[in-house]
N, C-alpha and C positions, 0 to 999 in steps of 0.2 A: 834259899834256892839250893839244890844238892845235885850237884854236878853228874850229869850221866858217867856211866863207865865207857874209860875211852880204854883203847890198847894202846901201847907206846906207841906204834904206826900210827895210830889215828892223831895221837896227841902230835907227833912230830911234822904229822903232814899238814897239820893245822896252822900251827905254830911256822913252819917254813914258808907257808902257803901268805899267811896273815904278815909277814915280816915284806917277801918278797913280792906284794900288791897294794899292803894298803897305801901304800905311795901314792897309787894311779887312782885312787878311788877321790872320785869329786865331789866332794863334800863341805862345806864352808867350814867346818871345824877342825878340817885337815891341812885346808892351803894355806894357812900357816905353819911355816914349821917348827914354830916356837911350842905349837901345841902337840907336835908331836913326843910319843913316849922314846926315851931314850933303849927300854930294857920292856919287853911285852912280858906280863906276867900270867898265867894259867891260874885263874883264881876258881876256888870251891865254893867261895862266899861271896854275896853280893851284900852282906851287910856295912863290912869293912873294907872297900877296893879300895886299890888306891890308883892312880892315873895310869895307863895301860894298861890295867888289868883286862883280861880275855874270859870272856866262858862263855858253854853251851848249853842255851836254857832246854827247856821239856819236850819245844817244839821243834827242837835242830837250829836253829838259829843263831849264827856265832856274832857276839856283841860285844865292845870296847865301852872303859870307861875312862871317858876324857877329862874327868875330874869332878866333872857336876852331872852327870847321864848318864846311863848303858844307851848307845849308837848301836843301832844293828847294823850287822855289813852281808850277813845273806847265810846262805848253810852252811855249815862246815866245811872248809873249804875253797867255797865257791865266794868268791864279792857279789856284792848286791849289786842288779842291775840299777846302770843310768843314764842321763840323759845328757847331752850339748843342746846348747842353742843355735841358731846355724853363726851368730853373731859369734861365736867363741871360735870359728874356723876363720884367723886370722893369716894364714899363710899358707903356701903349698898349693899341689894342683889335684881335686878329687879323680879317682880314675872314671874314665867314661862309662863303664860298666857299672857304675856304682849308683849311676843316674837315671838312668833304667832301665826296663827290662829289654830284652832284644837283642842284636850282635852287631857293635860300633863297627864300621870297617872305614870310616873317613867318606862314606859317600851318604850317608844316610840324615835324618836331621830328629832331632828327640820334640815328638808331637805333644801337648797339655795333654793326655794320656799316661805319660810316662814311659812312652815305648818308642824304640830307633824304628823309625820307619823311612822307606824309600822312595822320594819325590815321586810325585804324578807326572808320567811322560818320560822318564829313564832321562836321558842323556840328552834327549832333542827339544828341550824346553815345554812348556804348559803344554797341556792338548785344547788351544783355543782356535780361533779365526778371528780372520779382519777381511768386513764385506762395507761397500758405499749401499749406505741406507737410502738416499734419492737419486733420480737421477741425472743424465750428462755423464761426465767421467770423471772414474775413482780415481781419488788419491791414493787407493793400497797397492801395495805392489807385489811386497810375498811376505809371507811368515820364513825367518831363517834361524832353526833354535827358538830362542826366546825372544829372539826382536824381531818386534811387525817394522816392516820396513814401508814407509809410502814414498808416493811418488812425488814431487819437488812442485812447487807453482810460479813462473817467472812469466815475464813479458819478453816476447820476442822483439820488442821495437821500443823507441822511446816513447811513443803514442798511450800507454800503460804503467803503469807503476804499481807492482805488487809488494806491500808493506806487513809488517808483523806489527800488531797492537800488543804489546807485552804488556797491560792492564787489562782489556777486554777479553785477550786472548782471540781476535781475532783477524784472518785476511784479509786487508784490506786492497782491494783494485781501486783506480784512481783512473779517469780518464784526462790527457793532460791536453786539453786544447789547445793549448799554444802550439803543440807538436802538429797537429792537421792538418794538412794539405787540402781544402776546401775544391781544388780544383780537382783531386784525387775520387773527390765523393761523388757517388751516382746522384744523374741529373743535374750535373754541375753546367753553368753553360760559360759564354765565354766573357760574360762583365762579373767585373769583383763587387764583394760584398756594399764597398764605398760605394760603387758608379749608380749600383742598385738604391743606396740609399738618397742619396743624391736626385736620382729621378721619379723616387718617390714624393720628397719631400718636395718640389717645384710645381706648388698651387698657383704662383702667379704668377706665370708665364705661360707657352704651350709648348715642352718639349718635343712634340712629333711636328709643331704648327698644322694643325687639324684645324679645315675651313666648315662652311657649311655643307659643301659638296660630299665630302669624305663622309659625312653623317647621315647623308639622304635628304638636306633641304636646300639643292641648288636653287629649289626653285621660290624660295622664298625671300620676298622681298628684305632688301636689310632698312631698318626702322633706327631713327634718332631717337633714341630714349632717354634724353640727357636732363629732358626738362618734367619727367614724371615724378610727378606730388601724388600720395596718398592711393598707389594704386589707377592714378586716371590717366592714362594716354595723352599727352599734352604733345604733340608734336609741333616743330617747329616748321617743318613741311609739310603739308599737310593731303597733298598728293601720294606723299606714303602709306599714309593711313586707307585711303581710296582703294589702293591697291588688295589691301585685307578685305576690308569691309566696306558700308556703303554710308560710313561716317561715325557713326554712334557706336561701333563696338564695344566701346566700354560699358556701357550702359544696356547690352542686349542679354536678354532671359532666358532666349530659346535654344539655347546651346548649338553657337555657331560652330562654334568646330565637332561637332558630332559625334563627342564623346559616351556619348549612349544615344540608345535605340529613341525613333519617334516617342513621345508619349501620348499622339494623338488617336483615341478610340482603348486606350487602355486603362481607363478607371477600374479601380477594385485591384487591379494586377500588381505584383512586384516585381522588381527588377532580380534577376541570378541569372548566376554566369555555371558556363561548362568547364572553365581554365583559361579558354583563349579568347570567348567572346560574350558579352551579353544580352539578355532580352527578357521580355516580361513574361511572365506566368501566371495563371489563375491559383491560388488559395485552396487546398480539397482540405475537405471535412476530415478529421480523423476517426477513423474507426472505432479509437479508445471512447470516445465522447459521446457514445451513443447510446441512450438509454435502453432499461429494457423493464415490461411491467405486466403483472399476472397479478391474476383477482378469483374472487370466488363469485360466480356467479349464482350459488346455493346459498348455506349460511351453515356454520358449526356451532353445535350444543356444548357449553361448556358450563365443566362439572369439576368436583373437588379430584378427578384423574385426569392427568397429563395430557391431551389430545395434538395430533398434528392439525393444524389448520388447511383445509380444505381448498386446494388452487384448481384452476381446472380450464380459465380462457386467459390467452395470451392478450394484453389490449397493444401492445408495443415490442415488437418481435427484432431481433437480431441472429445470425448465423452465430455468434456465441455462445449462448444458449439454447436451453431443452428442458421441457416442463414434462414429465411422467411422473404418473402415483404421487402427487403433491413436493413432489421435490427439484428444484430448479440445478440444474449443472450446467458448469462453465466450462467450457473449451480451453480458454487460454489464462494462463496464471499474471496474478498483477495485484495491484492496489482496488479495492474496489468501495464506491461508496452505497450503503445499503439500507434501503427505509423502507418503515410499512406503517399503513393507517388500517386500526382495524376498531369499527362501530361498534359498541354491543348494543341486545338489543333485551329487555325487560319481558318473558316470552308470559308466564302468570306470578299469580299469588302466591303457589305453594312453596313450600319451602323457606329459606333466611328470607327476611326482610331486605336485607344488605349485607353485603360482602367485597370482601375485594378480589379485581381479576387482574390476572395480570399474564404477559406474554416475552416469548424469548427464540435468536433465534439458533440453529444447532447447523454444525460443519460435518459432514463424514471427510475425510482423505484416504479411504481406505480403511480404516481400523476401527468403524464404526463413531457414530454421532457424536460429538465435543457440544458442549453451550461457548458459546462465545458473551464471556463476560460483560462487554459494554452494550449488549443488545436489549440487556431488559428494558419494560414498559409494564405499567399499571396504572390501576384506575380503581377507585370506590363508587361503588354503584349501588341504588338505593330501588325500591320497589317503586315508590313514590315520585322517584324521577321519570319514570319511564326507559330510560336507560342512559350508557354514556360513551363511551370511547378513548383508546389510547394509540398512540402513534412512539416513534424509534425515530433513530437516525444514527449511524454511526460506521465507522471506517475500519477495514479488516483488509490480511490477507489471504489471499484464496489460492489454491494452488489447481492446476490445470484437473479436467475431470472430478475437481470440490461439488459435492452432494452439499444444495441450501437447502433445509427448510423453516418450519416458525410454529411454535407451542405456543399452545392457552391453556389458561388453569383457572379455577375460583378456590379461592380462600376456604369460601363456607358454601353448605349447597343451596344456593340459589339454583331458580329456571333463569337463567342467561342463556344468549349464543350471540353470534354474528349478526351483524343485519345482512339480509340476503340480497346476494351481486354486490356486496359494498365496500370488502374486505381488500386490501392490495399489499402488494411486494413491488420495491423497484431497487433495479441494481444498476450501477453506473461504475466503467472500470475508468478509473481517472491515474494509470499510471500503468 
């Protein structure tokens, strides 16, 4: 390596530079000072250094040889930068300004930012509140600075005791009986609690001595009942008994003391009462319970297309219902039970031999025609028979103004229809 040209200045400033720093320079090869050179040498050669020796290689770079290495320490001049750990800052106090950016003044506090910043709310603490979230009345009382101050909870009387749960954290009120003044409390009257229980508990005796008079039966005779077995009046005077009745009361059926109405001319009737008294009543029919039934007195042709079946005369009428254009409507909404018998009838030859027919029947409530699932009915009908018949029955709800009617169909094309006048609907609202 061939030593650049320095000028004596340069060499001196090097040389004075490198003596009076590399002290400070931290590096593991230096903090021993055993390894330090005694006498720093200006070497031209890098072939033959010896311990100290100094030079500046091609790139400005000024490096020591510490016996076994050229150590670079940085440019001419200049020590290489380095670094601490903060671990190595064992003593002393860093200045405030050195921790970060902004202007310490003692009132300020250094934010995970790295910058002095000035509390929120200056000098009069947070800018928060304190409100009672339910109501009654708040514990708060004011914000002063930084303390919310509330308001204290005591009992004014020994009748209360207000307690700190220091686990649950919470107030506890206590109402302390013993403290209560019974006679203090509204609607108190003038016997204590004892005198009360007392005159409660005396089944067998008669605290007020209450006769038969007091109760409204001065006028009834008093009766030896001393010798009564099984329910039977056995009296031992028997003039007592006279007095009630005309001997036999025990033994009478027709309700001598007249605790209900005559029962005579009221067969069929029940007994009900208004609250205060009772008496008999006839039984009425319920309205729910009353059939009602529409027929065709024509007859429908039925074909492998959907047809409505043909209603047309009421045989069993109700203000409930309404028969127009084949379709039965109900008045009032309920449970209703619903059957139909409908004949077919073998009209010729032409056509299937046999097929099957079958019927169904359909709800509007407004939104147009529904099948009602448990309605179907069918039947296999044969040329050969002359004809056959199928019938339904089944339970549905209807809603008030519910549009009924009832579909037939054939399988295959047969001449089928109705037997004529023979076809029927019946509806029954049982609920």
């Amino acid at each position: 390596m061939i030593l650049p040209e320095l000028t004596l200045e340069q060499v001196t400033r090097v040389l004075t530079d490198l003596e009076r720093r590399l002290i400070s320079v931290q590096r593991p090869y230096l903090e021993d000072a055993t390894m330090l050179p005694k006498h720093l040498v200006l070497s031209a050669s890098v072939k033959n250094p010896q311990r100290g020796s100094v030079i500046v290689d091609e790139t400005g770079a000024l490096k020591v040889f510490d016996g076994d290495s050229w150590i670079t320490l940085g440019e001419a001049g200049v020590v290489a930068d380095h670094n601490h750990s903060a671990t190595d800052i064992d003593s002393g106090t860093m200045d405030t300004a050195r921790l970060g950016s902004g202007t310490p003044d003692g009132t300020k506090f250094l934010r995970d930012d790295s910058t002095w910043q000035t509390p929120a709310g200056g000098g009069g603490g947070e800018a928060n509140t304190c409100s009672n979230a339910g109501a009654g009345t708040s514990v708060y009382y004011q914000k002063t600075g930084v303390d919310i101050e509330l308001n204290g909870v005591k009992s004014e009387n020994d009748r209360l005791t207000v307690a700190l749960d220091g686990t649950s954290h919470d107030i506890e009120l206590t109402v302390n009986e013993g403290n209560i003044v019974h006679d203090n409390t509204s609607g108190a009257g003038s016997n204590s609690h004892a005198q009360i229980d007392t005159h409660i508990g005396d089944t067998s005796g008669n605290p007020h001595s209450v006769d038969k008079t007091d109760v409204g039966l001065g006028s009834v005779p008093n009766l030896d009942t001393t010798d009564a077995v099984n329910n039977e009046h056995t009296h031992a005077n028997s003039a007592e008994l006279a007095l009630v009745s005309d001997g036999d009361h025990d033994v009478r059926t027709d309700d001598p003391h007249s605790t209900i109405p005559s029962q005579s001319g009221q067969s069929g009737k029940y007994l009900t009462t208004n609250g205060s008294s009772t008496s008999w009543d006839t039984p009425t029919a319920s309205a729910d319970l009353k059939p009602v039934q529409f027929r065709n007195s024509g007859s429908t042709n039925i074909t492998t297309t959907a047809a409505t079946l043909d209603l047309d005369t009421t045989d069993v009428s109700d203000a409930n219902y309404s028969l127009a254009s084949n379709e039965i409507t109900v008045t009032a909404a309920g449970t209703y039970m619903v059957s139909a018998g409908i004949p077919i009838n073998e009209d010729s030859a032409s056509g299937d031999a046999r097929s099957r027919v079958y019927g169904w029947f359909q709800v509007d409530s407004g939104g147009g025609y529904a099948t009602v699932a448990q309605s179907y009915m069918q039947v296999y009908t044969r040329e050969a028979s002359g004809g056959s018949g199928m019938a339904t029955t089944f339970i549905c709800e209807l809603a008030a103004s519910d549009k009924v009617r009832v579909r037939v169909q054939a399988q295959r094309p047969t001449d089928v229809s109705t037997e004529s006048g023979q076809a029927q609907v019946n509806l029954l609202k049982v609920g």
